[in-house]
C-alpha angles and dihedrals in degrees: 000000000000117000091214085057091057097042093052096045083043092053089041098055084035086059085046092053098043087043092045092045092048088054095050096051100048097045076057084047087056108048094044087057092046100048083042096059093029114101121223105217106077122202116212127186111240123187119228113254113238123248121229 
């Protein structure tokens, strides 16, 4: 087998882990900020029942 073979499909599954770790990481990055900056207490908007 060629050498030159090997070192190309190692760098290419080398580029999908890197890829596929960076997006991990910054999809962890992004709910910690947005539970972070979320509040808790939600207001809602609730219409008055009619009285008969």
């Amino acid at each position: 087998m060629d050498i030159g073979i090997i070192f190309r499909s190692l760098i290419k599954w080398l580029r999908r882990f890197v890829i596929a770790f960076m997006l991990g990481f910054s999809n962890v990055i992004y709910q910690e900020t947005k539970t972070i900056d979320d509040t808790f207490f939600k207001t809602e908007q609730v219409l008055p029942d009619k009285e008969e």
